[in-house]
C-alpha positions as CSV (number, residue, x, y, z in Angstrom):
1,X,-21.7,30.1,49.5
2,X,-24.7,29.7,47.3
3,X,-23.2,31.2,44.2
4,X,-20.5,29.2,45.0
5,X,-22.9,26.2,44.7
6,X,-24.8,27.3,41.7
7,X,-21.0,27.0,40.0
8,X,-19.9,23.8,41.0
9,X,-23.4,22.5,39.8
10,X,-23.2,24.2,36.5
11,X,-19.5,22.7,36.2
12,X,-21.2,19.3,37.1
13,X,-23.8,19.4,34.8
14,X,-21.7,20.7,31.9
15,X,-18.8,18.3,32.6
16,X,-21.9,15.2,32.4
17,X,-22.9,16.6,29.1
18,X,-19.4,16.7,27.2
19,X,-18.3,12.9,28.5
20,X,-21.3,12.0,27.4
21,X,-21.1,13.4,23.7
22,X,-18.0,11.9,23.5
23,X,-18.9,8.4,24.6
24,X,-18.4,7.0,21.1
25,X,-15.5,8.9,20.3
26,X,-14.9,12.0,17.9
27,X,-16.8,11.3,14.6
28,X,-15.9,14.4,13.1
29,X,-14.1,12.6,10.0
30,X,-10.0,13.3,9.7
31,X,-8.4,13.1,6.4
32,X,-6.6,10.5,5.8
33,X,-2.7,11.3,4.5
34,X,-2.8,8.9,1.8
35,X,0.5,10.6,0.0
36,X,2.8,7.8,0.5
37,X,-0.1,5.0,-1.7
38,X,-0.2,4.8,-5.4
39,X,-2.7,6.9,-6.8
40,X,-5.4,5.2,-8.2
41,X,-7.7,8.1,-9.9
42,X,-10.7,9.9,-9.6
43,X,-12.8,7.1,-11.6
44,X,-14.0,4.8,-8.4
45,X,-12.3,1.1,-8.6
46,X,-13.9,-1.9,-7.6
47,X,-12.1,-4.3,-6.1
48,X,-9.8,-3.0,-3.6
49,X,-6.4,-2.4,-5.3
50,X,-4.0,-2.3,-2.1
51,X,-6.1,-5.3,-0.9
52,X,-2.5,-6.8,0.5
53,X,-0.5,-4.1,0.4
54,X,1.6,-3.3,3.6
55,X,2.1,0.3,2.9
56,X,-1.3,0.8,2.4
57,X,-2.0,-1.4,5.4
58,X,-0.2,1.2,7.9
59,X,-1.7,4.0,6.3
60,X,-5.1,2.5,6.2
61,X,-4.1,1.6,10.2
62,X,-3.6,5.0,10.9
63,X,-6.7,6.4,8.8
64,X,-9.0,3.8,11.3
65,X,-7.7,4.7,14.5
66,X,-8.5,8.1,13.5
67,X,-11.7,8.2,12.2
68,X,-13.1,4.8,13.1
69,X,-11.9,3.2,16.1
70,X,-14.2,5.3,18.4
71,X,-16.9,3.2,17.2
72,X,-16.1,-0.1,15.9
73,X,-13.1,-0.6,18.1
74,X,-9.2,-0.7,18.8
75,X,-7.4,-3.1,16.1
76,X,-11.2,-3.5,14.6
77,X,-12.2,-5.5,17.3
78,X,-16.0,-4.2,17.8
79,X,-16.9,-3.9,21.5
80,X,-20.7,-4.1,20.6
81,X,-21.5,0.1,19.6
82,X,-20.8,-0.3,16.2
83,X,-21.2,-3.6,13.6
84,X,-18.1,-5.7,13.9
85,X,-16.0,-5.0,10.7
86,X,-13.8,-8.1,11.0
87,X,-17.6,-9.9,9.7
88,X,-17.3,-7.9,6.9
89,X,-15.1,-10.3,4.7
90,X,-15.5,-13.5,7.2
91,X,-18.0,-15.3,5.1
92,X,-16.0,-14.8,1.9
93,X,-13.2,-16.3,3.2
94,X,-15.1,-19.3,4.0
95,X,-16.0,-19.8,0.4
96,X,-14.1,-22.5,-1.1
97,X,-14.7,-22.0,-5.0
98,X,-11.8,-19.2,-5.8
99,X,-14.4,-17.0,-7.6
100,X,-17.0,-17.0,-5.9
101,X,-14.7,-16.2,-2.9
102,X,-14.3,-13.5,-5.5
103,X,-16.8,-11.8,-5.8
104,X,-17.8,-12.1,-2.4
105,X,-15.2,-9.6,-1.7
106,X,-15.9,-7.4,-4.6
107,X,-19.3,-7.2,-2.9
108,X,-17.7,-6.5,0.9
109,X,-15.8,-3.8,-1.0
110,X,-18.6,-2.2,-2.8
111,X,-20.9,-2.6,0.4
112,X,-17.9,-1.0,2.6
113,X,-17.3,1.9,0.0
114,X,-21.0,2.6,-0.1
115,X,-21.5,3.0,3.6
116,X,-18.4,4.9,4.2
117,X,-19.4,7.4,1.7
118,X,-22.9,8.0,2.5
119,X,-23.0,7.1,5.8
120,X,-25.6,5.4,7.7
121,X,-29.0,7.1,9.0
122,X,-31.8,5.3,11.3
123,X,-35.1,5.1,11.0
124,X,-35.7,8.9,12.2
125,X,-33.2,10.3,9.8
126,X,-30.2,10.9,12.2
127,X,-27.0,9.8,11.3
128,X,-25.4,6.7,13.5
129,X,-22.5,6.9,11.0
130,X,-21.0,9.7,9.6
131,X,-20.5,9.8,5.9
132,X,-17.5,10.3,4.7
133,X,-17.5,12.1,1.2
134,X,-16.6,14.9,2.2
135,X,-13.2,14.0,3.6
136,X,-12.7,10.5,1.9
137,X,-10.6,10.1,-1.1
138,X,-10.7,6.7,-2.8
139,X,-7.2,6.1,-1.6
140,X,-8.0,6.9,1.8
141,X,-11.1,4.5,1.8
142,X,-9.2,1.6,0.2
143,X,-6.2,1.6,2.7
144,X,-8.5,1.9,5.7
145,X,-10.1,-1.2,4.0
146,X,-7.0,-2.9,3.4
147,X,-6.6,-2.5,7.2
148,X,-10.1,-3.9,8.0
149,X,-9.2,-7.0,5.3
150,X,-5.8,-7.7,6.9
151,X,-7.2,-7.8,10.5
152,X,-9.6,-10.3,9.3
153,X,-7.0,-12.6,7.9
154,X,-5.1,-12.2,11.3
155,X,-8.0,-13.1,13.3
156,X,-8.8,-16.1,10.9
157,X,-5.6,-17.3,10.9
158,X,-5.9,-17.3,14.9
159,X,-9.0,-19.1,15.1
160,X,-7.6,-21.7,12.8
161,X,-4.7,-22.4,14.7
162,X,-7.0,-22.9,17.9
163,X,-8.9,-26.0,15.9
């Protein structure tokens, strides 16, 4: 009876310790099958060239859910764990002069490419966001930005239509 005990305690306390690792989702970071895009080249591109792009759009869909939605959310809607990515672009869009709405997004794009690369580490020097090097091509990161971009249109457009 009390080894019995001892085991069901140890498959307690194990079984706490893995939901708990895996509260924000798998972070290990998935390629992204980017076969079906354009290439663009090794030479990093600023801004986004499938900015728009539906094909690139779906892949960059699939590439989020993946790799990014444990964090920042289903359909990039941020349930408070992670920055909200939809923000990322919002203020551009709110710019009336065309280039200055411009360059705003040539900024969210550098920003976004930046801290998907590198990652993000807190003050103690542990990562809260995986970097993404590694695994990243500039395809993949541009699609999965495309993704972020289009979301943000869809959700602007919704708020619009509420006023």
């Amino acid at each position: 009876m009390q080894k019995k005990f001892q085991l069901l305690m140890a498959g307690l306390i194990l079984a706490s310790m893995t939901s708990g690792a895996l509260a924000h989702g798998d972070v290990t970071p998935h390629p992204v099958d980017t076969s079906s895009l354009t290439p663009i080249g090794t030479e990093w591109v600023v801004p986004n060239p499938y900015r728009g792009n539906e094909k690139a759009i779906s892949v960059g869909l699939d590439g989020y859910e993946h790799n990014c939605a444990g964090c920042h959310g289903l359909y990039a809607v941020s349930g408070g764990v992670a920055p909200d990515l939809l923000k990322l672009n919002a203020e551009c869009l709110s710019i009336a002069s065309k280039n200055a709405q411009a360059a705003c997004m040539n900024d969210s794009d550098d920003y976004f490419k930046t801290r998907t690369l590198n990652g993000k580490k807190n003050s103690e020097g542990r990562y809260t966001m995986p970097a993404y090097d590694a695994v990243f091509t500039q395809e993949a990161v541009w699609a999965i930005k495309a993704y972020i971009d289009s979301r943000t249109l869809e959700e602007a457009a919704k708020s619009t239509a509420k006023h």
